[in-house]
C-alpha positions in Angstrom: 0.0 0.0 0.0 1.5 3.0 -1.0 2.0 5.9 1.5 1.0 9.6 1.2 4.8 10.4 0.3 5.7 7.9 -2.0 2.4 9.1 -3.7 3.3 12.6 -3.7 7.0 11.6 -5.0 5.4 10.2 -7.9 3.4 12.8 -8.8 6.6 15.3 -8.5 9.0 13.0 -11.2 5.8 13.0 -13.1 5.5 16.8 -13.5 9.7 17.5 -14.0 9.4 14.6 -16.8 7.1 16.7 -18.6 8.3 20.1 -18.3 11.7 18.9 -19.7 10.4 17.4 -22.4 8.3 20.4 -23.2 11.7 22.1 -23.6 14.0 19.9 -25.2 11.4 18.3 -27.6 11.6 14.6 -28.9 14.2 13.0 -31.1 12.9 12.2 -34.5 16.1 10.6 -36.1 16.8 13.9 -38.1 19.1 15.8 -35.6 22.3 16.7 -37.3 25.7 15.2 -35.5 27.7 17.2 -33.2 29.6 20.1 -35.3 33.5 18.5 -34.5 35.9 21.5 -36.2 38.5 18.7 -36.8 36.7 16.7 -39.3 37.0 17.4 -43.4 33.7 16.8 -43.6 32.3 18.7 -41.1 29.4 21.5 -42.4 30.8 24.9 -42.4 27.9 27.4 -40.7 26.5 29.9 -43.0 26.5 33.8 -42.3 23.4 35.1 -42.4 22.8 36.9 -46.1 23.0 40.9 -45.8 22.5 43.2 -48.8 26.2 45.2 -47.2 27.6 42.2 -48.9 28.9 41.9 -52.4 30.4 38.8 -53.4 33.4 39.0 -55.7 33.4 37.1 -59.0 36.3 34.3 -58.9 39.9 35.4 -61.0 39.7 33.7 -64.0 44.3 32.2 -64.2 43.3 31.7 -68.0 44.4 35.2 -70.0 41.5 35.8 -72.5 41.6 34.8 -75.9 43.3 36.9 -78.9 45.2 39.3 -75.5 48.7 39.9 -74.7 50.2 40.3 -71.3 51.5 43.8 -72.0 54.8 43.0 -69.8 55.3 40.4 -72.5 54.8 42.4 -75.3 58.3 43.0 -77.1 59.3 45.8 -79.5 62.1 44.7 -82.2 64.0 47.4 -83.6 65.8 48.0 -86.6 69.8 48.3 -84.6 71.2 50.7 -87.1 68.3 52.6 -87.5 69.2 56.4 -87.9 72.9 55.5 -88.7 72.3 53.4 -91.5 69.8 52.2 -94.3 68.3 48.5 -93.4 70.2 46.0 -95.4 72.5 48.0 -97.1 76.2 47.4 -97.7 76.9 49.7 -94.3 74.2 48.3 -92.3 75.6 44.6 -93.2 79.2 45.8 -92.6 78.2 47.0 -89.3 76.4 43.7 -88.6 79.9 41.9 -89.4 81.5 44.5 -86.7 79.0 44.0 -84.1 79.6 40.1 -84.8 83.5 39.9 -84.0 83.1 42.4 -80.7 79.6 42.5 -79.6 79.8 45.7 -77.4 80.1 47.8 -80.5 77.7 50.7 -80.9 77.9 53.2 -84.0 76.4 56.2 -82.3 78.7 55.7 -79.4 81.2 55.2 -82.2 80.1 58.4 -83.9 80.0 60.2 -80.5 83.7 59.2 -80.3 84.6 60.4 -83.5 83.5 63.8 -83.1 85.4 64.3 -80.5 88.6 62.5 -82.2 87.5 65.0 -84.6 87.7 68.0 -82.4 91.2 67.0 -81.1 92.8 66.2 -84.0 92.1 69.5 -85.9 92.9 71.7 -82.3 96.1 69.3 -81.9 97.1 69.9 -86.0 96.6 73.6 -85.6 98.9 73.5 -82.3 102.0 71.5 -84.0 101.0 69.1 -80.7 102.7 65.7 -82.4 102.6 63.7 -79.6 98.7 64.5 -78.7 98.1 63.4 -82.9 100.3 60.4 -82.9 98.1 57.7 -81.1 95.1 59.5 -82.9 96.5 58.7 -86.6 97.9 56.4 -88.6 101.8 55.9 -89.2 101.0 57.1 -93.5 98.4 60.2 -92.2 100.7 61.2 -88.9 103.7 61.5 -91.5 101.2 63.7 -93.7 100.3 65.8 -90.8 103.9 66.1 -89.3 105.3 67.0 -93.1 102.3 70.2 -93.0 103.7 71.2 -89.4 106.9 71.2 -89.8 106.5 73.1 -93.1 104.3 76.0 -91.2 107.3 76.2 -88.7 109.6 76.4 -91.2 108.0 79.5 -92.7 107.3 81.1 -89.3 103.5 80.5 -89.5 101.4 79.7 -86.4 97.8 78.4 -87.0 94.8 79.2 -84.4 91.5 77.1 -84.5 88.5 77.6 -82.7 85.0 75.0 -82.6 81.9 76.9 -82.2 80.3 73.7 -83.2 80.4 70.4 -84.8 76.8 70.3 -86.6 76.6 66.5 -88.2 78.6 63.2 -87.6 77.3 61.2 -90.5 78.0 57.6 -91.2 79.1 57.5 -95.1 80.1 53.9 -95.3 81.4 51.0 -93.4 83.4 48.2 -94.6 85.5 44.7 -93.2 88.2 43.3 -95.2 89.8 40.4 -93.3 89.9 41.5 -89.8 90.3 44.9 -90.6 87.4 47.5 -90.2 86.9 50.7 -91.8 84.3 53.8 -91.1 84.3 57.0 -93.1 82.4 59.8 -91.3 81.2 63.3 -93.0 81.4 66.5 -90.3 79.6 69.3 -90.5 81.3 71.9 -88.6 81.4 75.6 -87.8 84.8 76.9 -87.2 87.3 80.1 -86.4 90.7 79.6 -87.7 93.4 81.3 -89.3 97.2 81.6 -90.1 99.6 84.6 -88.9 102.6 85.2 -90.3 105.8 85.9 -88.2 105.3 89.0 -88.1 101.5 88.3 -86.7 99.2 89.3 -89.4 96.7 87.0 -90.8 97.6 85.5 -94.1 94.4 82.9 -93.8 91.3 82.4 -92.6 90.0 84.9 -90.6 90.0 85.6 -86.9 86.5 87.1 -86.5 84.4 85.1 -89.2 82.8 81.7 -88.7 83.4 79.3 -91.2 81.2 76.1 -92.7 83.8 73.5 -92.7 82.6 70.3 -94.1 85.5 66.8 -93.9 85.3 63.2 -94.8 87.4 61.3 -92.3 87.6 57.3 -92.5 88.8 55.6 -89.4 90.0 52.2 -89.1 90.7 48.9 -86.3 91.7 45.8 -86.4 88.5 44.0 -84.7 89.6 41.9 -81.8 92.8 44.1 -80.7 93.4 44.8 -77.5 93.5 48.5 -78.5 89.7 49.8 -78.4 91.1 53.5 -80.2 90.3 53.9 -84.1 92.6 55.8 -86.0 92.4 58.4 -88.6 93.5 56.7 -91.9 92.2 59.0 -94.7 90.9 63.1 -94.7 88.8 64.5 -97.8 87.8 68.3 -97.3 84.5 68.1 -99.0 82.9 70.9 -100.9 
């Protein structure tokens, strides 16, 4: 027979195993498995959508058709191109240049010979020998020695002045053996004249600017351990 507290025990497990059900609800078999961060397969929980959020299209790796990365892109250029014609007999004569000593550059080159230029002349007009011998060749130092010492010999002195050389223009190129050969027109304005022993001016002038124009060919034996061209051959050109 059941007492008046076991009865009222009863009724109290009764009551709690109701209310927790009311709260935690019943299983149905559909309930998804703990979320364990460790697992590959584990679902990922998915933010909320808000219209703040704009979702960025994926980079396509794949370049589009017909395009070229521009960093890729490549100019050629002619080499020679405003020193010589494309595949002329100068611009294949340079090509046989650049070939033997590939650091050679013909508008360095012509930047070097205008001032070979410049020195040669101021050193001629000075009777400066040693200054023109490593700039000339043994036959054209013998020439320009001869033309000194014949100015001496009369008294003369000779004064030369650049206001300017104008043009350094590549005329021709050529290679015979190992032997290379570069003839160069100059365009120049110049001061210069001759005084006689007793100081007057018997040429040129001292006050007037001339146009001087010269064809000068220089030549190098490709592969020498001297990088200097020398003056081989002068034309005074009209």
């Amino acid at each position: 027979m059941l007492d008046i507290y076991t009865i009222i025990f009863l009724a109290l497990a009764v009551f709690i195993f109701i209310r927790l059900r009311s709260v935690l609800g019943q299983r149905t078999g559909r309930e998804r498995p703990p979320y364990d961060p460790y697992s590959r397969d584990a679902a990922r929980p998915v933010p909320p959508a808000s219209d703040k959020v704009v979702t960025l299209p994926q980079r396509n790796t794949e370049p589009p058709a017909g395009t070229v990365e521009a960093d890729e892109a490549e100019v050629v250029r002619y080499r020679w191109e405003g020193v010589a014609p494309e595949g002329s007999p100068t611009a294949q004569a340079l090509d046989q240049i650049a070939q033997a000593e590939g650091g050679f550059d013909a508008k360095y080159f012509l930047t070097g010979a205008k001032s070979a230029y410049e020195m040669i002349v101021t050193a001629f007009a000075a009777g400066d020998r040693r200054a023109l011998k490593d700039l000339l060749s043994k036959d054209v130092f013998d020439g320009f020695v001869a033309a000194i010492s014949e100015r001496e010999s009369r008294g003369e002195t000779m004064e030369s002045r650049f206001i300017s050389i104008d043009t350094a223009e590549l005329l021709d190129a050529s290679v015979r053996g190992r032997t290379a050969q570069l003839t160069v027109r100059f365009v120049s304005k110049l001061i210069t004249a001759t005084r006689a022993r007793d100081g007057s001016v018997v040429d040129g002038s001292l006050d007037a600017v001339a146009d001087v124009t010269d064809v000068w060919t220089f030549s190098r034996e490709l592969g020498a351990r001297d990088p200097n061209w020398k003056l081989v051959a002068t034309e005074a050109a009209a």
